[in-house]
N, C-alpha and C positions, 0 to 999 in steps of 0.2 A: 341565598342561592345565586348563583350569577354561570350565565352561559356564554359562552364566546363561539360565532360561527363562521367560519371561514370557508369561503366557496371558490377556490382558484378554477381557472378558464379549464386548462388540461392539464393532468388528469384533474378530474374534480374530487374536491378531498372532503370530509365534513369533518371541522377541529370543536371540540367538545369539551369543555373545561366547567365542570358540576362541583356544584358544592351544593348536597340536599339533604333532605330530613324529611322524616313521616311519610305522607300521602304525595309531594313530588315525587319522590325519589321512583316510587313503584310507578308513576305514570308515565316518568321519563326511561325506568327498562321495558314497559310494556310497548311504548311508540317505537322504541330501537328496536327491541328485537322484531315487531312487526315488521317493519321496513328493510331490516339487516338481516333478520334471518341469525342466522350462527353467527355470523360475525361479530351482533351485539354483543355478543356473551363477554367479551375483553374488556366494548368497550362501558360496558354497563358497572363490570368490577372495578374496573379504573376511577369511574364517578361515585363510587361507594367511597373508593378509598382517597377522595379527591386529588386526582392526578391528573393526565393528560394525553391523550391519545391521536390516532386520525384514520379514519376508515374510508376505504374508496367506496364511491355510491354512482349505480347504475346512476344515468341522465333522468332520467324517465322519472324516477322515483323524488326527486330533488325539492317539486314543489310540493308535492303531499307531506314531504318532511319536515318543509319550513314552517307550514301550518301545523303540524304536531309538535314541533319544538313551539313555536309562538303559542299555542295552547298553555302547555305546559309553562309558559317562562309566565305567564300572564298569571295564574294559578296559586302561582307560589309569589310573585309582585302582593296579591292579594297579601297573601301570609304576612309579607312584609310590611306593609304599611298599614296592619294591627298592632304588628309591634309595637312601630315608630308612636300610631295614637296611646296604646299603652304607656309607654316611656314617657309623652308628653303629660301625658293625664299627673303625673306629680307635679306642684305646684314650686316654684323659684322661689328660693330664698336670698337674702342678701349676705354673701359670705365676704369677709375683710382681706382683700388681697395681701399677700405678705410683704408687710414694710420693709422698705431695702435702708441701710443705716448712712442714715443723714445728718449733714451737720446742722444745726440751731437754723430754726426759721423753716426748715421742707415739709412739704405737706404729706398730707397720707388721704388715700383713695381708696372706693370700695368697686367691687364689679358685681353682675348679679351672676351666679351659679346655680345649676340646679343640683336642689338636694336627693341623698339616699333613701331610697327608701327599698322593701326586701320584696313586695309582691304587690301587682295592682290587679284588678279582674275586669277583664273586658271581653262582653258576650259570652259572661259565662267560663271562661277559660282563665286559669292561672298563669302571669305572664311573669318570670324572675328579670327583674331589671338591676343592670351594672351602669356602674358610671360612665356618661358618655365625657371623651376628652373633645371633644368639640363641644362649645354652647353658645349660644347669643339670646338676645333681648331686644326688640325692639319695641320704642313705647313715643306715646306722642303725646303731649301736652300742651294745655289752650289754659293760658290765664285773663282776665277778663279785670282791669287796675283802673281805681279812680287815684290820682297825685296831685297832691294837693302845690305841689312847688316841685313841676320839671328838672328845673336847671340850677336846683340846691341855690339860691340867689335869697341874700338877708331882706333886698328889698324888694319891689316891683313883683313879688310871687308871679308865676305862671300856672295855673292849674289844667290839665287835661285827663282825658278817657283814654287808654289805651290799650291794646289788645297783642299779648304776646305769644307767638309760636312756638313749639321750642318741644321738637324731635329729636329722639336719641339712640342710635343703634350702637351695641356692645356685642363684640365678639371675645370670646374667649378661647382657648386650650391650656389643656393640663388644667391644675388646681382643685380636682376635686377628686372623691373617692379617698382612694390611701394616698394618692398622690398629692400631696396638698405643698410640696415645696418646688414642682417644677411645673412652670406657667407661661401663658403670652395670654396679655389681653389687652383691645383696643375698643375704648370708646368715642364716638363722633358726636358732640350734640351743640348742632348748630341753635341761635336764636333768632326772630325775627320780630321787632318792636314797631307798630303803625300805631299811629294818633290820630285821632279824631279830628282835631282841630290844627293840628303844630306838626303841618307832615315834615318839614324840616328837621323835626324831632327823630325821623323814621330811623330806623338800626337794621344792619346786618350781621350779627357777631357767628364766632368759630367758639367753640373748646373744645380739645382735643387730647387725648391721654394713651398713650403708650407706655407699657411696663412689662416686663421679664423677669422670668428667673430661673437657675439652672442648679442641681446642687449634684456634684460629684462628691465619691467617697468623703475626703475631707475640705473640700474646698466648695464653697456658695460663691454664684458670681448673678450680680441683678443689674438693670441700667431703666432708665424710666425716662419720658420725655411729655413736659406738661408745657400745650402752647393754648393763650387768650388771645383771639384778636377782636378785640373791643372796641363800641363806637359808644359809650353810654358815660353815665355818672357811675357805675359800680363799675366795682371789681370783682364781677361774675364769675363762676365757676363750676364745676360737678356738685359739689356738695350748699353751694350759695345761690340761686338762680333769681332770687327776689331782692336782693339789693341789702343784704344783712351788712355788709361792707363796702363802705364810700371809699372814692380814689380822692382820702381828703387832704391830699397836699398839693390835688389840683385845684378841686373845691367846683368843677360843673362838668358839664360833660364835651367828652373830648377823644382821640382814638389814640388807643397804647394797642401796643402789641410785646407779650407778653411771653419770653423762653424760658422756659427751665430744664434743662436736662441733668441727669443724675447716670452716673456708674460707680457702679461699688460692689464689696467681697467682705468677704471671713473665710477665713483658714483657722480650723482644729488644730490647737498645738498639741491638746491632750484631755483628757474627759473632762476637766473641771476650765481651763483654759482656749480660749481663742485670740485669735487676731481680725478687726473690723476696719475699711476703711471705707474712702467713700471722694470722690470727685466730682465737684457741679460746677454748670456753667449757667449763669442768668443774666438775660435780657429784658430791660424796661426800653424798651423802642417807642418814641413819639415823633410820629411822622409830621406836627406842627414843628416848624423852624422857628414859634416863641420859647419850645419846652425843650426842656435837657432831655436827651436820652445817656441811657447807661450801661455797662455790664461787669460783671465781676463772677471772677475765675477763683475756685476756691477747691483745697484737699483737706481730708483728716485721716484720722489713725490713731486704732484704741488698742490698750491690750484691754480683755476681757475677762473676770473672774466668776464661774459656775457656782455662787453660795448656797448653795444645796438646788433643791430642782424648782422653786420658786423667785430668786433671786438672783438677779444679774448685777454687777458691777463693773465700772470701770472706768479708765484713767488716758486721756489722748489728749492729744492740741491739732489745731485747726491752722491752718494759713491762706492767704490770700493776695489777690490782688483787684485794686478797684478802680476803674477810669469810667469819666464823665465827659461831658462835651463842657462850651464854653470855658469859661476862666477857673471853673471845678478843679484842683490839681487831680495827679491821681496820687494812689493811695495803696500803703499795704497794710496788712493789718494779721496779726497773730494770738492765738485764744488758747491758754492752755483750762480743758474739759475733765468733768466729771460726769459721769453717767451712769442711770440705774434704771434698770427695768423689773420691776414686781407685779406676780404672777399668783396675786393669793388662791382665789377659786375660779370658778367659773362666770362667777359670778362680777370680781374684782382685777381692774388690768391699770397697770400705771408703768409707764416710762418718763422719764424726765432727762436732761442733759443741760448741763450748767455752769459757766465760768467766767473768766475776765478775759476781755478784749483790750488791748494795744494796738492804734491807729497810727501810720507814719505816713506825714503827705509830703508828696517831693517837691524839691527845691528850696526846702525847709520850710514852707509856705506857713505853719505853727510848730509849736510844738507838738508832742505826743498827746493823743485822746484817748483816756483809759477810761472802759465803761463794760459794766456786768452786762453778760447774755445768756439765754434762758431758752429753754423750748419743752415744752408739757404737754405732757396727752393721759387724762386716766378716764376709764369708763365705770360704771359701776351699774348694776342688776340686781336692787334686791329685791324684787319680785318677777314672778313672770309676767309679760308685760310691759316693765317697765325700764328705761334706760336714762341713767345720770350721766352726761357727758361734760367734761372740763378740757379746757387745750388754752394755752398761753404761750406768749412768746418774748422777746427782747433781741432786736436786732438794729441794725445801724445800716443808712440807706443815703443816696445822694437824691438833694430836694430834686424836681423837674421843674420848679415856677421858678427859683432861688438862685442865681449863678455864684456860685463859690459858697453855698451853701450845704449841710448837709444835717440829718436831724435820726435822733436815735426814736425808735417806735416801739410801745411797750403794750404788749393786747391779753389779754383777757376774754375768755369765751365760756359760758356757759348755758347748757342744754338739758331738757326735761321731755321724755316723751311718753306718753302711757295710753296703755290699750285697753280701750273701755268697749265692754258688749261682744266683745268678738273683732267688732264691724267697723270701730268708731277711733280713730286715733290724737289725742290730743295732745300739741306741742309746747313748748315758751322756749322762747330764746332770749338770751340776754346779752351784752356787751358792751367792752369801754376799753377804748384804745386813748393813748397818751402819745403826743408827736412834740419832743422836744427840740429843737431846732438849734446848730449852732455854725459857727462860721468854720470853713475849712481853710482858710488863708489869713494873715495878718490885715486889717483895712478893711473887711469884709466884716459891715455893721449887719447882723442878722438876730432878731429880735422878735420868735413868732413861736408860741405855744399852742395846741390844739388841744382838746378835752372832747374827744366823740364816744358818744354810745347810744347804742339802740336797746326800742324791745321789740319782741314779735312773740304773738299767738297764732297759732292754727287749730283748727280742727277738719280732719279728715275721715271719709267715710266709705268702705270697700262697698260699693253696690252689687258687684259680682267677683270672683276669682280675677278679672283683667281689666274692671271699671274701677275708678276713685271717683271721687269729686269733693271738693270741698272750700275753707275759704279761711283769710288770713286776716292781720291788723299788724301794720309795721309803721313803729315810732325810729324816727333818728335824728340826730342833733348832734352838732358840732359848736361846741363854745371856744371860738379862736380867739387870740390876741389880736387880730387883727380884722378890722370887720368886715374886709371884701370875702373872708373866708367864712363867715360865721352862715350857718344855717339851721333851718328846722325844717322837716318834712314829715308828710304823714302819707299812708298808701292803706285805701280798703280793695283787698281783692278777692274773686272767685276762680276756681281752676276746676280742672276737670284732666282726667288721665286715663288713655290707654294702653295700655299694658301686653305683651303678646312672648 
């Protein structure tokens, strides 16, 4: 119900714009017509049939009516903000934003939505709830880390206590209900790092995620914009917050700042065919004047074949361009792609995209560098409960320690999570990245191999519908070629989570 009152100087008018139901409605023709007499009778019709009207009102009568409309608006406020609890009263789930089609190496993000469901009972009264297309999420999290070696260092370890903050508001529209291809959602989740001992150590970091999507008759068009700005040893993110991944071709901690923006489409050519493409631009920004920054500007484009209603394939090439600072040449580079996406149940999801890369750096600085590239993502469910995740990659990246250097990166991810009791959720993480390193100029002696991988355990535990708490164990290790990179770290931590 919503009323709008308008009280001009001379004549005095009262403008009245109803939208009612039930036991408003009769309260708000019983207040008119008291006060109007006949006259209500139009405009009481009018608010049945939600319209809009204006009726002159002696002077005299003017504040007794404000107080019977304020009654009345107050009445039905009530009404409404049972709903609103009702609507709340279903619990958020975590739904998988729709991945926009990306070349080898882009990530993919979730946002939290809330779910369907057909009826909730509050006081007694049956409430029907629809999808709302606005949603958000706000949640705040307190981690409580012992680190055994700060500043990833082979010798001299530094060990400290440290205590990180780390709130996160997500808004979303569209994406749920029947509409699950046209969306906007923006997540914010800043970090804050204090040490016990090593405030020097202290952090201020950003993540930041914007993504869209829009889908007309035959045409999808999405664009996404993923920024880190980092002061730590990791390579923090949405999905990473505990340091599962080292910035190890730094090898300690140091500040990057971190762009990736994505736009891209598909067009239906016809039921069984499409067309996909996709434009990115990314930024490794290191505001140190010892370390390289970089960026690189890159397109693709597939055709796509519908193999029945399970099965995607298809066939495109990728281009590029790459510049670096220092004695780095730049670089172009071209990838002709394969890709498949498989959709067996509900249960089973896999996409993958895969081919060979052609690097040319100018001024003929080498020859040609030809090297396979790779990007994977499958999930798998085979109970309720329980989620098997895999994602891997192969891409090629300009060093930041290395001047005319540059090293191909080969990762591996694997994930186990399972719901025990209801209440209790246990995790293992695993991983092992390869950093091959080679010279991008003639005369340019570069000679540095990396072999890192971690493990991590969690277990977490729902105390209430909006409380967690719980606590981890994170191994990582980097066996370099070179020893000022080489490290070993261990981290015991506790967390705790609100959720709203």
């Amino acid at each position: 119900m919503s009323l709008v009152l308008g009280l001009p100087a001379n004549p005095m008018l009262l403008v009245i714009s109803c939208e009612l139901s039930g036991k408003t409605t009769e309260i708000a023709k019983a207040l008119l017509r008291r006060q109007l007499g006949a006259q209500s009778r139009d405009c009481v019709d009018f608010c049945q049939s939600k319209s809009l009207t204006s009726v002159e009102l002696p002077p005299l009568r003017t504040l007794a009516l404000r107080i019977s409309i304020l009654s009345a608006l107050f009445l039905t406020t009530l009404q409404a903000i049972q709903s609103v609890q009702a609507q709340d009263a279903v619990q958020p789930t975590v739904t998988a934003i729709p991945t926009q089609q990306t070349a080898p190496g882009a990530s993919y993000q979730a946002t939290e939505t809330p779910t369907d469901s057909s009826i909730v009972q509050l006081n007694g009264r049956e409430v029907a709830e629809t999808p709302r297309r606005f949603h958000y999420t706000l949640q705040l999290a307190v981690r409580g880390v012992y680190d055994d070696n700060i500043n990833l260092s082979q010798t001299n370890k530094t060990s400290d206590f440290y205590t990180s903050i780390e709130p996160t508001i997500s808004l979303g529209l569209g994406g749920t209900g029947e509409d699950q291809t046209n969306f906007l959602a923006f997540v914010y989740a800043p970090n804050v790092y204090i040490f016990a001992n090593h405030s020097n150590a202290d952090a201020f970091q950003h993540v930041i995620h914007l993504a869209g999507q829009r889908q007309f008759a035959k045409l999808t068009l999405n664009a996404g914009e993923d920024i880190q700005i980092l002061d730590s040893t990791n390579l923090t993110s949405l999905t990473d917050t505990t340091g599962r991944q080292a910035n190890i071709d730094v090898g300690q901690k140091t500040r990057v700042n971190i762009f990736n923006t994505n736009v891209g489409g598909s067009y239906d050519l016809s039921s069984k065919t499409f067309l996909s493409g996709n434009a990115q631009y990314q930024v490794y920004d290191y505001p140190s004047s010892s370390l390289i920054s970089s960026e690189t500007v890159s397109g693709s484009l597939f055709f796509n074949y519908n193999y029945g209603a399970k099965i995607v394939v298809g066939v495109g090439g990728t281009g590029g361009y790459d510049k670096a600072e220092a004695s780095t040449p730049d670089q172009y580079f071209e990838q002709g792609n394969l890709r498949l996406s498989y959709q067996a149940t509900g249960k089973i999801s896999f996409s993958a995209t895969g081919g060979i890369e052609v690097r040319e750096f100018s001024n003929n600085a080498r020859g040609d560098y030809i090297s396979p590239v790779y990007d994977l993502n499958a999930t798998y469910q085979p109970f309720d409960g329980t989620t098997v995740s895999l994602t891997g990659s192969r891409t090629t990246r300009n060093s930041a320690v290395i001047s005319g250097g540059d090293f191909t990166s080969t990762k591996i991810d694997l994930g186990l999570r399972q719901r025990l009791l209801q209440r209790f959720s246990l995790a293992l993480n695993g991983g092992y990245e390869n950093d091959d390193y080679f010279s991008a100029g003639n005369g340019v002696d570069v000679s540095r191999t990396d072999n890192y991988y971690y493990f991590q355990s969690s277990i977490d535990a729902n105390v209430t519908r909006f409380w967690t708490i719980g606590g981890y164990y994170l191994h990582r290790q980097d066996n370099s070629s070179l020893d000022n990179f080489k490290f070993s770290d261990n981290q015991v931590g506790g967390r705790t989570s609100l959720s709203f």
